[in-house]
C-alpha positions, 0 to 999 in steps of 0.5 A: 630523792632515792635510788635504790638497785633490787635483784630481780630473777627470772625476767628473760624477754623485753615483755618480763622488763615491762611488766616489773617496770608497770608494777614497781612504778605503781608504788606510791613515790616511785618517779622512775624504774631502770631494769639491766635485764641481763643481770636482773637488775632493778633501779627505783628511783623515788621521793623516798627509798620504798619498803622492800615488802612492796617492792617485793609484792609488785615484782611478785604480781608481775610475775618474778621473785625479789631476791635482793 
């Protein structure tokens, strides 16, 4: 099992937080998404660490940018 915490910018609502966590939770291996919304915070927890480049492009499809 894998955790791993990304930096997510420009979520400012309940809605910005549920769409990241519909998202990031469709890649394949992801078992749980935990999002801080005050400090754009984004827990994955999966089978095994996911590649930042899908992280990135469904955190782009929700709408918001992967800044770490």
């Amino acid at each position: 099992m894998s955790e791993t915490t990304y930096t997510v910018t420009g979520m400012t609502c309940d809605h910005c937080v549920r769409s990241v966590t519909e998202e990031v939770g469709k890649i394949d291996g992801v078992t749980g998404v935990r999002v801080d919304l005050p400090t754009g915070a984004v827990t994955v927890t999966s089978s095994q660490e996911p590649e930042v480049a899908d992280v990135r492009a469904a955190v782009e499809e929700a709408g918001y940018e992967l800044t770490a």
